[in-house]
N, C-alpha and C positions, 0 to 999 in steps of 0.2 A: 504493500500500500504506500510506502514512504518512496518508494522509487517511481509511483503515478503521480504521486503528488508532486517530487521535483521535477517532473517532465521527460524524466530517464527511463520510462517503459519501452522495450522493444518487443517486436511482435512477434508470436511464439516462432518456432522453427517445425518447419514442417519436411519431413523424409518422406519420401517417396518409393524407396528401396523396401523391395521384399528378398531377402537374402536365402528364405528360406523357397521362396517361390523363382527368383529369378536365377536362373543356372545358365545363361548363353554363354558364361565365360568357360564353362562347362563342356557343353555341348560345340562351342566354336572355338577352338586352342587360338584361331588366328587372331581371334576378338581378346584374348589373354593376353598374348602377346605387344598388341598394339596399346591393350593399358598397361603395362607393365616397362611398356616405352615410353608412354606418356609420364608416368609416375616418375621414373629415373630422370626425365626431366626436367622435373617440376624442381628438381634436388631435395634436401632434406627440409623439415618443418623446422620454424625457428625455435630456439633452446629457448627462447623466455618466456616466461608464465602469462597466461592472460592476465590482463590489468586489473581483472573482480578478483582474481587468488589473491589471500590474503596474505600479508609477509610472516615466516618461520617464528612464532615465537621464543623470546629469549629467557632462555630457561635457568631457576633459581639468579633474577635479578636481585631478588633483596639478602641473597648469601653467598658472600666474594667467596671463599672457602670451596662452596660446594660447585659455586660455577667454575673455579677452578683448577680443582678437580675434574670436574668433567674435560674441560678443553686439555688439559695432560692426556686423558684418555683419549680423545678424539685425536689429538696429536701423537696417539703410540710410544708416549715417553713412558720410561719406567718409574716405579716408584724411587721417592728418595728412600736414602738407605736409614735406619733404627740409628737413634743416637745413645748408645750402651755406655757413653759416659756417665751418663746416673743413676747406672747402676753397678756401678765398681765403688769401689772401698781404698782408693788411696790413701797411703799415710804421707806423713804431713815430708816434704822435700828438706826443712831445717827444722833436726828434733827439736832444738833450742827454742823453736818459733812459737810463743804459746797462741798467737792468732790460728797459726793452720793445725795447731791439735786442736783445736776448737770448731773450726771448719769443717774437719775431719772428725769428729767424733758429733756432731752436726748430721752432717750426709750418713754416719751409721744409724743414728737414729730413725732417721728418714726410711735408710733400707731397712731397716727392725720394721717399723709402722706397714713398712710397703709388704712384705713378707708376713707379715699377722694379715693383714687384708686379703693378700693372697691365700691364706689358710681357711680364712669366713670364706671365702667365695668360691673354693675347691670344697666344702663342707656341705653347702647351699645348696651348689653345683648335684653334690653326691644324693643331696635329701632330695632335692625337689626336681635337678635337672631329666629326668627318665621321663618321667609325667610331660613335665612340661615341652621335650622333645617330639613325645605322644603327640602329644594334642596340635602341637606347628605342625608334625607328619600330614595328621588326620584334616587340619584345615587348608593345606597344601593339594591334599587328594579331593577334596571335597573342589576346591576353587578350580584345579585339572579339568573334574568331571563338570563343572558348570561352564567352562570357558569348550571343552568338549561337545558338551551339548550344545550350545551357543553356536559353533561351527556346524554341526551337523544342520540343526535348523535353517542354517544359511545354506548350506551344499542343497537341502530338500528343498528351499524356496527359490534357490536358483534353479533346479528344475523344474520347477512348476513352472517359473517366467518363461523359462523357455522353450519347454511345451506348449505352455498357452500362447505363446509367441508366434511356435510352430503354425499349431493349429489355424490360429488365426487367420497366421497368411497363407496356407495352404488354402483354407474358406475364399480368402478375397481373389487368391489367384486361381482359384476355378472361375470364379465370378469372374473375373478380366476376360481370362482364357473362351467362356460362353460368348460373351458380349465381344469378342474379338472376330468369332466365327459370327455370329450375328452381322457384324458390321462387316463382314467381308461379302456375306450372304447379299447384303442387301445394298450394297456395292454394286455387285455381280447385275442382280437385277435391275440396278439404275441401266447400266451397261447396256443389258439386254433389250432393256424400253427403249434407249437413244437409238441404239442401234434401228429395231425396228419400227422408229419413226424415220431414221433417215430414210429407211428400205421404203415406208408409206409417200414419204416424198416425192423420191425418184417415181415410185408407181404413179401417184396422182399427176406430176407432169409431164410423164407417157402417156396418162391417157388425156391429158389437157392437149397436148401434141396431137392426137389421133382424132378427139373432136375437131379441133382446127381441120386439119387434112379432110376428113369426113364431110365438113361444111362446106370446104371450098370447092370438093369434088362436086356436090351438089350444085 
C-alpha cells in the first residue's frame, strides 16, 4: 500500500511460458541451438543485486569482540595462542627483593583461588554435568527432528507446487492445442469460401460473356 501511495507501483508481470507444456526446444534441436546462441550472446547477467534487495546486515554491531571474532573467522586467521603466563609460579628474580616475594606469593595465591574453583566446578561438573549433558542431547535431537520435519514439509509442498503446476499447464495446453486446431480449421475454411467465390466469379463473367454473345447473335 505504501509503495501506491508514493506513486512507485509497477504493474504485475505476467509469463506467458508453459514449461511444462511447451517442448519445441525438444522436439526441434535446431530451435535449441539457435537459443543457446542467442543466450551466449547476450553474455552473462550482471553481478549486482536488484536495487529492492536489501543491503547484508551487519552482524553483532553493538559487540566489537564478537564482530571481531567473526571477521578473524571469515578471514581464516587462527586463533591467538593461550597466554600460560598466569598460570606459572615464578619466584621472585632478586631473593633480597621483598617487593617480588610479594608479587610472587600474590600470583600463588591467585593460583591457590584458581585451582579451588577448578575443584567446585570439576565437583558440579561430576554431580550435575550427566543430566545436564542428557537433557542438551535430548533438546538437540528434538530441534534435529523439528528442523527435519520442517524440511520435509517443504520437499512435500514443493511437490504439490509442482504438480499442481504441472497439471495446470498441461489443462491450459490442451486448451491452446484444441483452439489451435480450431483456428487452423476455420482458417482452412475461410480459404475454401475465397477460393470458391473467386471460382463463382470467373463462372458468372462466362456466362455474363455468353449472354452478350447470345444477344448480339440475335
Amino acid at each position: 500500500m505504501s509503495n501506491i501511495a508514493n506513486g512507485d507501483a509497477q504493474p504485475p508481470a505476467i509469463f506467458d511460458a508453459l514449461p511444462y507444456y511447451d517442448d519445441e526446444l525438444e522436439k526441434y534441436p535446431v530451435l535449441k541451438q539457435k537459443v543457446e546462441k542467442e543466450l551466449a550472446r547476450e553474455g552473462k547477467p550482471p553481478q549486482s543485486l536488484h536495487p529492492k534487495v536489501p543491503p547484508p546486515p551487519t552482524l553483532f554491531a553493538n559487540h566489537p569482540l564478537l564482530q571481531a571474532e567473526l571477521e578473524r573467522v571469515s578471514n581464516h586467521q587462527p586463533l591467538p595462542p593461550l597466554d600460560t603466563a598466569r598460570y606459572q609460579l615464578p619466584g621472585p628474580v632478586k631473593p633480597e627483593d621483598e617487593e617480588e616475594w610479594l608479587e610472587a606469593l600474590k600470583n600463588a595465591r591467585a593460583q591457590l583461588e584458581h585451582q579451588k574453583l577448578r575443584q567446585t566446578n570439576l565437583a558440579l561438573l561430576q554431580q550435575y554435568g550427566p543430566n545436564a549433558w542428557r537433557i542438551h542431547n535430548y533438546l538437540n535431537e528434538a530441534s534435529a527432528k523439528n528442523v527435519e520435519k520442517a524440511l520435509e514439509d517443504l520437499k512435500n509442498l514443493t511437490v504439490d507446487v509442482n504438480r499442481e503446476r504441472k497439471n495446470f499447464q498441461t489443462r491450459l495446453g490442451s486448451q491452446l492445442t484444441s483452439l489451435e486446431t480450431r483456428w487452423t480449421e476455420l482458417i482452412s475454411s475461410i480459404l475454401q469460401i475465397e477460393m470458391a467465390n473467386v471460382a463463382l466469379e470467373v463462372e458468372i463473367d462466362r456466362l455474363n460473356k455468353r449472354e452478350v454473345e447470345l444477344a448480339a447473335a440475335l
